[in-house]
N, C-alpha and C positions, 0 to 999 in steps of 0.2 A: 758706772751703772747709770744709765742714761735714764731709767725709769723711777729714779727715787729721786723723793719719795712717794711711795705708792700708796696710794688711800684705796682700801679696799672692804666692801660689807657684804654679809649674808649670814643663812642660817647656819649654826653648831649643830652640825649631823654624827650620829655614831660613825666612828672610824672602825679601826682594825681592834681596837681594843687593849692593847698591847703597851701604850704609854704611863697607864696608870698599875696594870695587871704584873706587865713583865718587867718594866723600868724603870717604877717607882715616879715616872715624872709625866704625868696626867697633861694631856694635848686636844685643844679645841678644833675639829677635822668641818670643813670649809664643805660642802657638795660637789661632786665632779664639775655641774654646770659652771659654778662660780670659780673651778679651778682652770675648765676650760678657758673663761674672761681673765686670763691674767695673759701679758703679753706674751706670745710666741715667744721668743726673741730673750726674755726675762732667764740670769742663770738661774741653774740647778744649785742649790745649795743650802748655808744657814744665814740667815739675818738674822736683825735685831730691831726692835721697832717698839711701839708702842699697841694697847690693843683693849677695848671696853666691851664691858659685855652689857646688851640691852642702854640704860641711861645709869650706867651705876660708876665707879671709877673707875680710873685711867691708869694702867700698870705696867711697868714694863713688861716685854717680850724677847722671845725668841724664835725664830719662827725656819721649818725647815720646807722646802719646795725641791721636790723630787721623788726620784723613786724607791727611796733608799733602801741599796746596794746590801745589806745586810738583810735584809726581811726579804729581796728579790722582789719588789711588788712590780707589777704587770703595768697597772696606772700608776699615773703619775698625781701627787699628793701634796696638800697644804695643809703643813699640822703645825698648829699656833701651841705653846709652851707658855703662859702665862705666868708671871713671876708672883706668884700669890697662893696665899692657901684657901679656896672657894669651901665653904661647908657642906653646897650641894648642886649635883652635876645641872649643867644649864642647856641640853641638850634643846634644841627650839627658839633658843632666843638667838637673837641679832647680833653678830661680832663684827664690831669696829676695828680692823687696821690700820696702823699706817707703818710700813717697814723704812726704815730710814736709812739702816746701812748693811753692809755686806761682812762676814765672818771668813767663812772658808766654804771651800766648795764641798758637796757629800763625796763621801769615800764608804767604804766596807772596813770591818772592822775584823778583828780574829776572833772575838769571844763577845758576849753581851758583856761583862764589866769594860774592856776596853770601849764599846758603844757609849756607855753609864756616863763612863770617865770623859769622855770628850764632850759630851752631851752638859757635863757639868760646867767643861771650863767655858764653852759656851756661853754658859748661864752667867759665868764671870765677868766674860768678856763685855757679856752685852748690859747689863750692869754698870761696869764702869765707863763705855761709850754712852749709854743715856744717863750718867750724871754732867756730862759736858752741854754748857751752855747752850750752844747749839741744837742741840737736839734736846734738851727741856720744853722750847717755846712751844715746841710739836704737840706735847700732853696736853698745852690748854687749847689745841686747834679746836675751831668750832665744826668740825668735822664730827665728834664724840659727841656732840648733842641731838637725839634724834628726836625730831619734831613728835609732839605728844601725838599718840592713837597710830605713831608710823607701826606698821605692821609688814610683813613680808606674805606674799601669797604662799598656801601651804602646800 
C-alpha cells in the first residue's frame, strides 16, 4: 500500500444513514468532494487508522472505502467508524485521518448479521494493530492539531 500513511481532513456530512440506524455501529461520512481527493489508484476496502474530530482526542479507527457490495451503492464512499462512544452526533465539524494499514478487501455479505459480524472483527482487528508500537507514534502526529479559528468553507 504505497499511499500509507494517508493523512486525510474535511467536513462530517450525513451519509446513508444506515451505520448507526441499521448496524448499530455509527460512521463519520467524508463529502463526495473530499472522497473524489483520495488517490485514484487507493484500494477498495477496510483499514485501520487513527482519526480526531475537530481538536478533541485522538481514537482509534476503522475506516471503509468503497462501494459497498451489500447496500449496492452507486458512489463510491468514505465511512470512518470511530472506536468510541461520542454523546452527540458532530455532523459540521472537521475529521482528522490518518489510515495506516490495510484489513481485507469489501465483499457482499448474505445477511446484515453476517455484515455486523465482520464489521465487528474488523473493529478487533484494528484495535489490536493500533496497540503496536509503530502505529501508536501516529496518534500523537501533529497532524491532529488544527490551528485555532481553522475553519472549513461551508
Amino acid at each position: 500500500m504505497r499511499h500509507l500513511p494517508y493523512f486525510c481532513r474535511g467536513e462530517v456530512v450525513k451519509g446513508f444513514g444506515r451505520g448507526s440506524k441499521e448496524l448499530g455501529i455509527p460512521t463519520a461520512n467524508f463529502s463526495e468532494q473530499v472522497v473524489e481527493s483520495f488517490p485514484s489508484d487507493i484500494s477498495t476496502g477496510i483499514y485501520y487508522g487513527w482519526a480526531c474530530v475537530g481538536n478533541g482526542d485522538v481514537h482509534k479507527m476503522v475506516l471503509s472505502i468503497g462501494w459497498n457490495p451489500f447496500y449496492k451503492n452507486i458512489k463510491k464512499s468514505v465511512e470512518t467508524h470511530i472506536i468510541h462512544a461520542f454523546k452527540d452526533e458532530f455532523y459540521g465539524e472537521i475529521l482528522s485521518i490518518v489510515i495506516i494499514g490495510y484489513i481485507r478487501s469489501e465483499k457482499n455479505f448474505s445477511s446484515i448479521e453476517a455484515l455486523i459480524s465482520a464489521i465487528q472483527e474488523d473493529i478487533e482487528e484494528a484495535k489490536r494493530q493500533l496497540d503496536l508500537p509503530e502505529h501508536l507514534k501516529l496518534k500523537e502526529d501533529n497532524f491532529f492539531h488544527l490551528p485555532e479559528g481553522k475553519t472549513v468553507n461551508h
